[in-house]
C-alpha positions as a Python dict, from the first residue, in 0.01 Angstrom:
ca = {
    (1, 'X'): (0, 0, 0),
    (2, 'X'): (200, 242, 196),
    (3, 'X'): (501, 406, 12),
    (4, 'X'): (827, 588, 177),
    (5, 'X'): (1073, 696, -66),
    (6, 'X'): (1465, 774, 45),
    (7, 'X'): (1678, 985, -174),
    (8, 'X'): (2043, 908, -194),
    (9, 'X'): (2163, 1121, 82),
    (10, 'X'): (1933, 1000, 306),
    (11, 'X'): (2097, 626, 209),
    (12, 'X'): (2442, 771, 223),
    (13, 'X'): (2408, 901, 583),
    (14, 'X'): (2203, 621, 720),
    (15, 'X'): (2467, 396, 591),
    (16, 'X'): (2753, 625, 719),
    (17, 'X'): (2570, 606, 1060),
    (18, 'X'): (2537, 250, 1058),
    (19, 'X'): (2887, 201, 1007),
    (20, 'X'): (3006, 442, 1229),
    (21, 'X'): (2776, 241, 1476),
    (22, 'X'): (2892, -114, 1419),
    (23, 'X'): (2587, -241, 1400),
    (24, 'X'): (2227, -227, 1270),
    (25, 'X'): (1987, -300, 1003),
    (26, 'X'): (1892, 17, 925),
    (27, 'X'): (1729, 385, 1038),
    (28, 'X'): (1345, 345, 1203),
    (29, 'X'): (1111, 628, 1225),
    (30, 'X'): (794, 685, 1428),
    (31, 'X'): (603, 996, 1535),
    (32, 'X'): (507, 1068, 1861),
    (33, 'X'): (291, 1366, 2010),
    (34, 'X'): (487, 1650, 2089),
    (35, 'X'): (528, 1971, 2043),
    (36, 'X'): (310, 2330, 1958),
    (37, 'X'): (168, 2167, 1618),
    (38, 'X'): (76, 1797, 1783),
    (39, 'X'): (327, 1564, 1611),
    (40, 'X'): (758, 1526, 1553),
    (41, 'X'): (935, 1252, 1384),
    (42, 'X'): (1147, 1009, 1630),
    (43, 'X'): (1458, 832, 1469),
    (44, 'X'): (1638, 586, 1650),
    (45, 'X'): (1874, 282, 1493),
    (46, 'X'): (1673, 11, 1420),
    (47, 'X'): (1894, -349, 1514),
    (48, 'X'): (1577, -599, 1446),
    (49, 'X'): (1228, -571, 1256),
    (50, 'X'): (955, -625, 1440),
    (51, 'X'): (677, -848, 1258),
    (52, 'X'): (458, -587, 1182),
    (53, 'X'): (760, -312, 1067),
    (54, 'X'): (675, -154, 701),
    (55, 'X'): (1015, -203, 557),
    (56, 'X'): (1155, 71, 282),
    (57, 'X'): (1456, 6, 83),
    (58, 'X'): (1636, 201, -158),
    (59, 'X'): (2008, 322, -250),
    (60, 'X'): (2159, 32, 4),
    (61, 'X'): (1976, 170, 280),
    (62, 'X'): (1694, 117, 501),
    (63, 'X'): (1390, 238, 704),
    (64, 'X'): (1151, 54, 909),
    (65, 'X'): (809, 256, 1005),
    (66, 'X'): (616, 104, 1285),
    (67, 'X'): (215, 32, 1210),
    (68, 'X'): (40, 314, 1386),
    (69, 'X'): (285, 601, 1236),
    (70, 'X'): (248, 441, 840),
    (71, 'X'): (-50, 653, 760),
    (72, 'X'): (71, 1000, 914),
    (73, 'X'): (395, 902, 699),
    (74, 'X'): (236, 747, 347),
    (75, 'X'): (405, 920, 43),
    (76, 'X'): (714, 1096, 243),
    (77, 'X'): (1039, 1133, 139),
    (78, 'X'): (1337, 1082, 384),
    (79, 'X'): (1664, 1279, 266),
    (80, 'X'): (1946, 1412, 425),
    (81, 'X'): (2025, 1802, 402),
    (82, 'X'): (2316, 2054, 484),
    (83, 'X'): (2234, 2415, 555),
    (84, 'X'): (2487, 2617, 652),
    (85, 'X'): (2654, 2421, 968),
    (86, 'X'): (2323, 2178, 1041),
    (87, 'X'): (2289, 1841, 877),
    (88, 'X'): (1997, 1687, 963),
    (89, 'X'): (1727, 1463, 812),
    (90, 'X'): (1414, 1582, 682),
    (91, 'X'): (1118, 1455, 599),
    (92, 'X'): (909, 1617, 301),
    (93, 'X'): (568, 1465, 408),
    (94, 'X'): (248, 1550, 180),
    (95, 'X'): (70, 1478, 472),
    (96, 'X'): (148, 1745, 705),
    (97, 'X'): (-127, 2020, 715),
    (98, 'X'): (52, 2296, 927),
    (99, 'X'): (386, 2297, 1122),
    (100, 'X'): (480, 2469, 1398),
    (101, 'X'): (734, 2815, 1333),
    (102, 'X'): (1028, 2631, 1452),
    (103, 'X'): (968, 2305, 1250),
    (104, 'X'): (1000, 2064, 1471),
    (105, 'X'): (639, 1941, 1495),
    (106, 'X'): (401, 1893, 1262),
    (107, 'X'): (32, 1818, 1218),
    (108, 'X'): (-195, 1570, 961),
}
């Protein structure tokens, strides 16, 4: 069985997003191909499960991880960083077997 783990940030700022929002069940990710490297992560709010959605719950929050993007993301860890003036989630995926320079794809 597939496992996603989500530190408390992560939980904080999907709830904080969700609330800002008004709505939604929680954060969903996918992965599409893109980029130098041949994959990047795509967030969007996720307002229903689909049947087939993995579901991932932890700290009050959660993430739903469509079929075809649960392998590429098996044993990842969503959190929620500050460096300097960016805030942005990222993904610490054992997975990923080079990334582009930039770090905004990634391949398996």
């Amino acid at each position: 069985m597939a496992k996603i783990s989500i530190t408390s940030a992560a939980a904080q700022q999907i709830q904080h997003a969700l609330d800002e929002r008004g709505h939604g069940l929680g954060l969903r990710v996918s992965v599409k191909p893109s980029g130098c490297s041949g994959y990047s992560y795509v967030l969007d709010f996720a307002d229903e499960a689909a049947n087939d959605d993995a579901v991932f719950e932890a700290h009050g929050a959660t993430v739903f991880v469509a079929p075809e993007a649960l392998e590429m993301l098996d044993g990842s860890e969503v959190d929620f960083v500050s460096e300097g003036l960016n805030r942005f989630f990222r993904f610490n995926n054992p997975n990923v077997k080079d990334q582009c320079g930039c770090g905004e794809s990634f391949t398996v």
